[in-house]
Structure formats: structure tokens, C-alpha cells
C-alpha positions, 0 to 999 in steps of 0.5 A, a space after each residue: 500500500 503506498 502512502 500519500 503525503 495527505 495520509 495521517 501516516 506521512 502526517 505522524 511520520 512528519 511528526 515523529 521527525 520533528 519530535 526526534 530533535 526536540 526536547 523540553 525542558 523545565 528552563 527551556 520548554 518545548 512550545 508545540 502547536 496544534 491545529 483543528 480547522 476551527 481553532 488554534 492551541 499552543 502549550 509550553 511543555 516541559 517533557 522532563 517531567 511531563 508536564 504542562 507549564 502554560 496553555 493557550 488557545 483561540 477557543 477561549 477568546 471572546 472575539 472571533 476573526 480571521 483563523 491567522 489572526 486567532 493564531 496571533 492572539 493565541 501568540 500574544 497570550 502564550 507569551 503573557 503568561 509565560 512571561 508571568 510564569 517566568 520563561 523567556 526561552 523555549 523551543 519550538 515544535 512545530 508539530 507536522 504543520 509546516 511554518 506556515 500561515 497560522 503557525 508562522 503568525 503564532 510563533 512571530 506573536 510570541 517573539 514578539 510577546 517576550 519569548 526567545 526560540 
């Protein structure tokens, strides 16, 4: 059976191929995005314990636009709360999504929010 780059295995091969490289820890977390086709959500996680530090996502803003814009907002708030929480360096999975679109104006929020990857 041969597999298309469409197919959920490519998908979780892609995954798996970033993840290989990328390791969270407590002082410099991973921050890994998740896309559905109506939201966008982003966690910083440190893998050592395995454990959540920090969430966000576009389900719980009360204003709803563009999906790219979501994303952004969804930035913003990652690095206000991860500034609170007092992380300033993580680095970034992007998951088997392509720094693209929705990734891409996440991750630039974040920068731009205080966070260093």
C-alpha cells in the first residue's frame, strides 16, 4: 500500500521527525502547536517531567476573526503568561504543520510577546 503525503501516516511520520530533535525542558520548554480547522492551541511543555507549564488557545477568546489572526492572539497570550510564569526561552515544535500561515503568525506573536526560540 503506498502512502500519500495527505495520509495521517506521512502526517505522524512528519511528526515523529520533528519530535526526534526536540526536547523540553523545565528552563527551556518545548512550545508545540496544534491545529483543528476551527481553532488554534499552543502549550509550553516541559517533557522532563511531563508536564504542562502554560496553555493557550483561540477557543477561549471572546472575539472571533480571521483563523491567522486567532493564531496571533493565541501568540500574544502564550507569551503573557509565560512571561508571568517566568520563561523567556523555549523551543519550538512545530508539530507536522509546516511554518506556515497560522503557525508562522503564532510563533512571530510570541517573539514578539517576550519569548526567545
Amino acid at each position: 500500500m503506498k502512502h500519500t503525503r495527505g495520509s495521517s501516516y506521512a502526517r505522524a511520520r512528519r511528526k515523529h521527525r520533528v519530535r526526534a530533535r526536540i526536547r523540553g525542558t523545565a528552563a527551556c520548554p518545548r512550545l508545540t502547536v496544534f491545529r483543528s480547522n476551527r481553532f488554534t492551541s499552543a502549550q509550553l511543555i516541559d517533557d522532563v517531567s511531563g508536564k504542562t507549564l502554560v496553555h493557550a488557545s483561540s477557543r477561549g477568546t471572546k472575539e472571533r476573526g480571521a483563523k491567522t489572526g486567532d493564531a496571533a492572539a493565541v501568540g500574544a497570550l502564550l507569551a503573557e503568561r509565560a512571561g508571568k510564569a517566568k520563561i523567556t526561552k523555549v523551543v519550538f515544535d512545530r508539530g507536522s504543520y509546516r511554518y506556515h500561515g497560522r503557525v508562522k503568525a503564532l510563533a512571530e506573536a510570541a517573539r514578539k510577546g517576550g519569548l526567545r526560540f
